[in-house]
N, C-alpha and C positions, 0 to 999 in steps of 0.2 A: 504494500500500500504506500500510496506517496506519502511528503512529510506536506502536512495541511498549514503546518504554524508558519506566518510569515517571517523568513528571515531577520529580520529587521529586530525583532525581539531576542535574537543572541546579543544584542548591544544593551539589551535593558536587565540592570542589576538588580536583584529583589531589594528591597531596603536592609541596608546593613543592621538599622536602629532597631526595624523589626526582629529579624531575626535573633540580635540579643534580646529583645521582651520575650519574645518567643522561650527561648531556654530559661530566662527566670520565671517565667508559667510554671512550666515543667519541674523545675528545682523547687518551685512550693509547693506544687502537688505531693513531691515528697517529701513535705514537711517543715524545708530551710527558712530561713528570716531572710529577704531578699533586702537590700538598701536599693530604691529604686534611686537610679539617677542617668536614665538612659532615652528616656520618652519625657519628648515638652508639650506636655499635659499635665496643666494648673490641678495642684491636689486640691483645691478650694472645689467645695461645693458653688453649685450655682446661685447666687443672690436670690435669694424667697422672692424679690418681687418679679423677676422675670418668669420664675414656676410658676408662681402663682396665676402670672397672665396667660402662661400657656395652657395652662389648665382652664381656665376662665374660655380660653376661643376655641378649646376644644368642645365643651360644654356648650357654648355658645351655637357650634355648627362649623367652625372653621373648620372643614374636613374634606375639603373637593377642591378640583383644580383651581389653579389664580390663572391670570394669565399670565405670559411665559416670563413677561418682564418684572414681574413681580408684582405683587397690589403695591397699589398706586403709595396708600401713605407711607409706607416702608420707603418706596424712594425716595418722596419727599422728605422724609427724616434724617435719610442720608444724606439728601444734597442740604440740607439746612449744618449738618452735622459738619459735611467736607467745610461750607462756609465758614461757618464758627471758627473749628478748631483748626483747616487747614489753608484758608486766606483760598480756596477753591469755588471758583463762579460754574457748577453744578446746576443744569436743571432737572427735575425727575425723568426728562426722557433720556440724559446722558447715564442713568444711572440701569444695571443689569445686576439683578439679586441672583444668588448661585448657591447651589450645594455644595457649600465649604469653599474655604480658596482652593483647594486641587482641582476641582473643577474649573474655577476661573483660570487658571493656569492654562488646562488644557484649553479650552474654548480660545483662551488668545492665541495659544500656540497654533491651534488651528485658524482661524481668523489669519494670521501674520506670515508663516511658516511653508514656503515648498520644498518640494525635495530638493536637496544641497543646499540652500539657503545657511546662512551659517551666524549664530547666537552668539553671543557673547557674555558667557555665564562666571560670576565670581569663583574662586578658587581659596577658598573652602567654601563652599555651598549646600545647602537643603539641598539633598540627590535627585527631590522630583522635577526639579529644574532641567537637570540632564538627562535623565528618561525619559523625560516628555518629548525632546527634542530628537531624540531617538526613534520615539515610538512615530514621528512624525518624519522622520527621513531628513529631519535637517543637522547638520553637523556642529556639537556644541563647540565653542572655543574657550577654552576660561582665563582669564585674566586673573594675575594675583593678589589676593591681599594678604601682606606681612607684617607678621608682629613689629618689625623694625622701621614699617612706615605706619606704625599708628594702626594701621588695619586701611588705610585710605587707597582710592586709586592710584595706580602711577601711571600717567598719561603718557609718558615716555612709550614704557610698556603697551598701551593701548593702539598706540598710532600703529606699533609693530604688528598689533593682531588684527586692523583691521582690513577685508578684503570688499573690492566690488558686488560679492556674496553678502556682508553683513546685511543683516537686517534690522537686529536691532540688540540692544544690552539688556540684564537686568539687574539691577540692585536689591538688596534686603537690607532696610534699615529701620531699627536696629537689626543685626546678624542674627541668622542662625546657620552658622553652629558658634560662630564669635562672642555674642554678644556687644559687639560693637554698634559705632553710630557714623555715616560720612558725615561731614562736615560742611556748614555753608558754603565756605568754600572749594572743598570738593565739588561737589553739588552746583553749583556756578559754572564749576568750570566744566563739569559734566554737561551739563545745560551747553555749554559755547560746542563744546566738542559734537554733541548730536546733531548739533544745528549744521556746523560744518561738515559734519560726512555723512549728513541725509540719513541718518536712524534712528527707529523707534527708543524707545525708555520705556519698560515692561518696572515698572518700581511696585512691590512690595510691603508693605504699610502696617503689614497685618499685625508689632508689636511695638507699634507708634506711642499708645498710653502708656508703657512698661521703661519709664525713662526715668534714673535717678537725680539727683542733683541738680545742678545749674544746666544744663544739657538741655537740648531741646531741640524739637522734630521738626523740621523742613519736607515740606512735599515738593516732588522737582516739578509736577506742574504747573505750581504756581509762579513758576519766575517767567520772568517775559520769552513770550514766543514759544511755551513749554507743553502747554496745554493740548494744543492741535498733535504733538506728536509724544504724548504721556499714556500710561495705558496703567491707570493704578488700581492696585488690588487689595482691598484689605476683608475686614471681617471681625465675629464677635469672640470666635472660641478662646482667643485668648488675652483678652480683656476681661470677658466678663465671663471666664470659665465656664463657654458653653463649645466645647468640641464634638459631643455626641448630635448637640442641635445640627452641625453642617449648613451653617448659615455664613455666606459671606458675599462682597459684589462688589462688581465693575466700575470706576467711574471714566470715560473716554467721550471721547466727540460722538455726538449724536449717530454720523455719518457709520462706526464701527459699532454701535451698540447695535442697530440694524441688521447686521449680517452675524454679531455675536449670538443675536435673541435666535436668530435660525439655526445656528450651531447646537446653541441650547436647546432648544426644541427638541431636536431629536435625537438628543442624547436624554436629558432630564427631563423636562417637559418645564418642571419649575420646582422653586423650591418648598418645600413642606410647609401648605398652608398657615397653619397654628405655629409655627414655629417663626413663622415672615410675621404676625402680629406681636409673637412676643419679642421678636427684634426690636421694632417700634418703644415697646417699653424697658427695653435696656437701653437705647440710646436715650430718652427722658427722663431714666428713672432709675436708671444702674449706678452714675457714675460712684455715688456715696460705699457699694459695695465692691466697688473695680479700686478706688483708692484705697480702702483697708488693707486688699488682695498686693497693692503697690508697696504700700508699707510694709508688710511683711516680705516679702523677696527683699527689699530694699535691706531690712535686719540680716535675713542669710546671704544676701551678696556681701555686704560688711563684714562678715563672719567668716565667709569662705576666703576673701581675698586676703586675709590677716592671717586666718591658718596656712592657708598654701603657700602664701611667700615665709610662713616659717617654717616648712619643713625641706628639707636637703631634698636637691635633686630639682625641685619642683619652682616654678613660676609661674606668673599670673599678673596682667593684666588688669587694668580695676573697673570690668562690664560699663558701658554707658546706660544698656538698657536689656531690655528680653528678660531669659532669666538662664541664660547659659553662662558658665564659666569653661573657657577654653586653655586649659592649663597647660603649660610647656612642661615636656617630661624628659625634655633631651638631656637632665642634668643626671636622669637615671644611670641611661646607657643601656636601654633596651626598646626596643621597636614600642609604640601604639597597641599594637595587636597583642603580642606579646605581655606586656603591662595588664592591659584590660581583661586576658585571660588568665592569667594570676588572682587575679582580685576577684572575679568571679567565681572562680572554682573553688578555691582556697579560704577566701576570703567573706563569699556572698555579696559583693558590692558591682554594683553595674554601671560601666562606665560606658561610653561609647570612643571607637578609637578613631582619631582627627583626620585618617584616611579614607574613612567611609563619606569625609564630604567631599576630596578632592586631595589630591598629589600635595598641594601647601599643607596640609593638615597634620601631613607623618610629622612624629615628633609632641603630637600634642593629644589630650583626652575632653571630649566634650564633657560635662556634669553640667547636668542639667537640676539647678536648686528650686524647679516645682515638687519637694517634697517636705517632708516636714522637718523644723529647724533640730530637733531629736536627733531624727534618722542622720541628716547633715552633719552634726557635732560627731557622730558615730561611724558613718560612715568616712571621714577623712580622719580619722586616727585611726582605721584601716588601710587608708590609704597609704597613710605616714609608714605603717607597718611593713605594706608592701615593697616602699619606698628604701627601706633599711633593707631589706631581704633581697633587693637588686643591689646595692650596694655594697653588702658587706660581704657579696661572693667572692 
């Protein structure tokens, strides 16, 4: 019998992150204390008042298709929202509500993307950025970000990767797997640069409210001439710790939400009635539950950066935003991979290793502190543990 699967799928990796969750299932089925630190997914329950709304529209009758673009208020809430918080001139028909950002993902990539066409993906990066582009025949290229430039672009670098193929970049800001933030002026100059070599800006948003400090969130569409060629993407799961909802959406030029809503269509149809109403009342009515949520990361990112820069071997960076810490292990002297299967087997602590988001990453361990500030104190005197046990071979 012939082979049915489309070639194209030997280029797409399962997810690395998974597949670690995956083995710590399994390791507590048989009993073990797992320290989760490997999946960013907010340990906080959901704000009672957005349950409470979804229950309410459920109850109500919210339970049948909307139309594809979303109901109406949900966009207008969003485009009121982009205004407010993002300096973003939004109208509800620029806006396209979606089944999680990985949907929106795809839906762009398909919108933007033909065979050979070729992306321009960060280096470390969320893997479904590069699968996607995979799964769509177009060729990712990744540009670096390094610990020693701050984690920012280097345009130098940029000019080298770009080809009469690109079509467009994307950014995550803040990072994941980083936890970094570009910078206004990155961000400018990114702006100058797309303009000059005619490509898209696919920008990312989705851990925009998750910012510490003096620090603070720029959208690149809102700088001049950004707008017509910005393609942004954010959403609620990780604001308002609603990831099972899969609620998130588009904001671009009327012109591509047009042909995104037909993508959508007949992949999703739209997004979960009762859950597009309680959207509306987490952006009204969350935020006093999202800031708590803020606060506390904010405690275990303080915590983490102070332990890690005091244990040998190990550095760190001090997060702008998210809730990753992307820790340098090169003081070890043993691979990523290596390191994080120590700690798991040995140890019960689950790391993810900085190769699983891209080539820049070997050398480093993502931990991801959506878990509780306990497990946190606990799990990185494990760490330390670990840390002496490569060491003192």
């Amino acid at each position: 019998m012939r082979d049915f699967i489309c070639s194209k799928f030997s280029n797409v990796e399962p997810s690395g992150i998974r597949k670690i969750n995956e083995k710590t299932l399994e390791m507590e089925r048989e009993g073990k204390k797992i320290y989760h630190f490997e999946v960013g997914r907010p340990d906080f329950d959901t704000p009672k008042v957005i349950k409470d709304a979804t229950i309410k529209s459920i109850e109500r009758g919210d339970v049948f298709y909307t139309s594809n673009f979303g109901i109406m208020p949900l966009r207008e809430a969003v485009a009121e929202k982009l205004r407010e918080d993002n300096n973003l001139d939004y109208s509800a028909k620029e806006i396209l509500i979606t089944a999680g950002a990985s949907e929106a993902i795809f839906d762009t990539y398909s919108l933007i993307l033909e065979e050979g066409d070729e992306i321009l993906i960060p280096n470390p990066c969320w893997p479904n950025y590069v699968n996607a582009a995979h799964i769509m025949n177009a060729v990712p290229v990744r540009y670096s970000l390094s610990e020693e430039n701050d984690f920012q672009i280097d345009f130098n670098e940029l000019e080298e990767l770009v080809t009469e193929k690109t079509k467009a970049i994307v950014i995550i800001t803040p990072s994941n797997p980083i936890g970094s933030m570009l910078s206004k002026e990155t961000l400018e100059n990114l702006a100058d640069f797309a303009k000059r070599k005619d490509i898209l800006v696919i920008s990312d948003e989705i851990y925009e409210k998750i910012v510490y400090g003096t620090k603070k969130h720029y959208s690149i569409a809102s700088f001049d001439e950004m707008k017509e060629r910005t393609i942004t993407i954010n959403g609620f799961s990780k604001t308002y710790s609603m990831t099972g909802f899969r609620l998130a959406y588009i904001a671009a030029p009327e012109e591509y939400i047009r042909v995104l809503n037909i993508i959508h269509q007949h992949n999703t149809s739209c997004a979960t009635s009762f859950v597009q109403h309680a959207g509306i009342v987490a952006l009204k009515e969350g935020q006093e539950g999202a800031q708590k949520m803020l606060k506390e990361y904010k405690r275990r990112r303080d915590y983490i950066v102070e332990k890690v820069n005091s244990i040998d071997g190990l550095s760190l960076n001090n997060p702008d935003g998210a809730f990753y810490a992307f820790i340098n292990i090169k003081g070890v002297g043993v691979s990523a991979e290596e390191f994080c299967k120590y700690l798991l087997d040995e140890l019960c602590v689950a790391l993810v290793p900085g190769n699983v988001f891209g080539t820049a990453g070997e050398g480093f361990v993502r931990l991801s502190y959506a878990s509780s500030y306990e497990d946190i104190v606990e799990g990185l005197d494990r760490i330390e543990k670990a840390c002496k046990h490569f060491m003192n071979k």
